[in-house]
N, C-alpha and C positions, 0 to 999 in steps of 0.2 A: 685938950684943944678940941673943940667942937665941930668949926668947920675951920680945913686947912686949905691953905692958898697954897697951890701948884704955882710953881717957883722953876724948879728942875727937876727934871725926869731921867729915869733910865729905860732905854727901849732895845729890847733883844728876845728878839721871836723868831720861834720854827716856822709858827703859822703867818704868814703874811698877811693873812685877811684882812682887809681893812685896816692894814697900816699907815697906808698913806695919806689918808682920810684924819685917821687920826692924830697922824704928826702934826699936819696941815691946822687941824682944828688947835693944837698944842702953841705952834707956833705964830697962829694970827692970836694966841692969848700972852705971847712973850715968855713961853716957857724955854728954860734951854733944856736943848734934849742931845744926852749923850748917848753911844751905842756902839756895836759891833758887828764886824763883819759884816756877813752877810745883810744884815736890815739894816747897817750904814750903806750900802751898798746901792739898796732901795731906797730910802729917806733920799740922798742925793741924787739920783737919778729921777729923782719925785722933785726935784727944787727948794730940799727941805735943810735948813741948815742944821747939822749936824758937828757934835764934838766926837772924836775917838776915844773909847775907854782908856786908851794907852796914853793920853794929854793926861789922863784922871792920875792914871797910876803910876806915871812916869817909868815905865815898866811895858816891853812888848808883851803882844799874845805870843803865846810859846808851846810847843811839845802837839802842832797840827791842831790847835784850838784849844787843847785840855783847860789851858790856865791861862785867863785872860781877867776875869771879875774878881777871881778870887782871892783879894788885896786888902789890905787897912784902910787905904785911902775911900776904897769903894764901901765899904762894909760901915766905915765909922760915921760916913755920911747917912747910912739906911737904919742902923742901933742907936744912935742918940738922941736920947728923952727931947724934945722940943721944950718940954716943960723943965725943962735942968737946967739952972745955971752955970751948975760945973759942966756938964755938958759942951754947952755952948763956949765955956769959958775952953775947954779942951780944943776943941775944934779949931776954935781960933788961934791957940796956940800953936798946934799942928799947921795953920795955915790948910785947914779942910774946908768944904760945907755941907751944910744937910742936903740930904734928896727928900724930893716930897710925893713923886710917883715912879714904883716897881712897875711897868709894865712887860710881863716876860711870859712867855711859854714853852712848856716843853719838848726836848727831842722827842720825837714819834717812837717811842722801843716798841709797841704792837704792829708797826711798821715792819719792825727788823724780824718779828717771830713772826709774822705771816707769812714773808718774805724768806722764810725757813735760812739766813744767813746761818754760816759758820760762827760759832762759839765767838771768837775771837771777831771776827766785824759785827756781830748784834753786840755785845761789848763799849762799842766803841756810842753805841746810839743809848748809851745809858747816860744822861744829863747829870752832871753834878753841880755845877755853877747855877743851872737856872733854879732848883730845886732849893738851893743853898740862899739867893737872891730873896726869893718870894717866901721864905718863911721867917728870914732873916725881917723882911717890910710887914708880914704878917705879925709876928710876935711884936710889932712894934707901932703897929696900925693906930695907937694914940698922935703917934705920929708923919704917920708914912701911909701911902695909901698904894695898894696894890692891885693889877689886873690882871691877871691869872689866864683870860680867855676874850676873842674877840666878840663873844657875844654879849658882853658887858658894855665894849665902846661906846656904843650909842647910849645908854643910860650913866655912864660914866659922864658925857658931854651933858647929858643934860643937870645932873646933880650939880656941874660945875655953873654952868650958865644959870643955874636956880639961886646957886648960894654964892655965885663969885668964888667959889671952894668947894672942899669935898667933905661931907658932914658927915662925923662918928657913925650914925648908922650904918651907911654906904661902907666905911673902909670896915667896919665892925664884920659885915656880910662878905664883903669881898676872903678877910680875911678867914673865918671859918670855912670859905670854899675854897682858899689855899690849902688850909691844911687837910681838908680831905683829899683834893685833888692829889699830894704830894705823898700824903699816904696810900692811897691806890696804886699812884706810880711804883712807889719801891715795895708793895704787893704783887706787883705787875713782874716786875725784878724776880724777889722772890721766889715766888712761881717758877720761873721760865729758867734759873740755875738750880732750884731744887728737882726741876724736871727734864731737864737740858741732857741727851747723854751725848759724853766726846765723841 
């Protein structure tokens, strides 16, 4: 698919920046945008109509945030080929649909080691869902377009107003600075329990 039509989005960010700007932008284009927590939180308070991840997965967030994304309903929407007809033909079976923008960033963990936190609360600032989202929409950026960081928004709005859609190049780029980004991150990990002492 060359240039993809944003349809519906997922929006779940540490970083606020320019959230609401963004949703804004999302929403006078008739996109639906679902989300959690905390950036439902904001979107609403912004006047931004918002869905709950838990509407998606008919399943609460549970275990203090751990597990909320982490679901088939959510996932099958972000991994299927747009170009599939079994694909599509699954989905609909399932009664799912596709998502067409990952927009996610990660918990701050150099936050938690600067912050010199105990083992056990730096722990807790290791992101697994968001990490899990964006590579999940990266590996799949023929159909799924991802944003990774707020410095992107602005040129993300414009690709879309360019092309009425998000063109291969753009989700192509976005997606190789997922997976560096994601690979950093759990280098960052790494790191900080190879070097950690109790």
């Amino acid at each position: 698919m060359e240039i993809l039509p944003i349809k519906r989005a997922i929006l779940s960010v540490t970083d606020k920046s320019g959230l609401p700007e963004l949703a804004q932008f999302l929403q006078k284009q008739g996109v639906e945008i679902i989300s959690t927590g905390g950036t439902k939180r904001i979107l609403e308070q912004n006047g931004i109509k918002v869905i709950s991840i838990s509407e998606i997965t008919n399943f609460p967030e549970i275990l203090d945030g751990r597990v909320k994304t982490l679901h088939p309903h959510v996932h099958a929407g972000i991994l299927a080929d747009k170009d599939n007809p079994q694909h599509h033909e699954t989905l609909k079976t399932l009664n799912l649909d596709f998502f067409d923008l990952i927009c996610v960033n990660l918990y701050n963990f150099k936050m938690a080691i600067d912050q010199s936190l105990s083992l056990r609360d730096a722990i807790e600032q290791i992101d697994i869902g968001g990490p899990t989202l964006l590579r999940a929409g990266a590996k799949n950026f023929h159909s799924v377009c991802v944003l990774p960081d707020p410095k992107f928004y602005s040129e993300f709005q414009q690709e879309y107003l360019k092309h009425q859609g998000i063109s291969i190049d753009f989700r192509k780029k976005m997606a190789a600075y997922t997976f560096n980004l994601t690979s950093n991150y759990d280098r960052m990990i790494s790191d900080y329990l190879s070097h950690h002492t109790s």
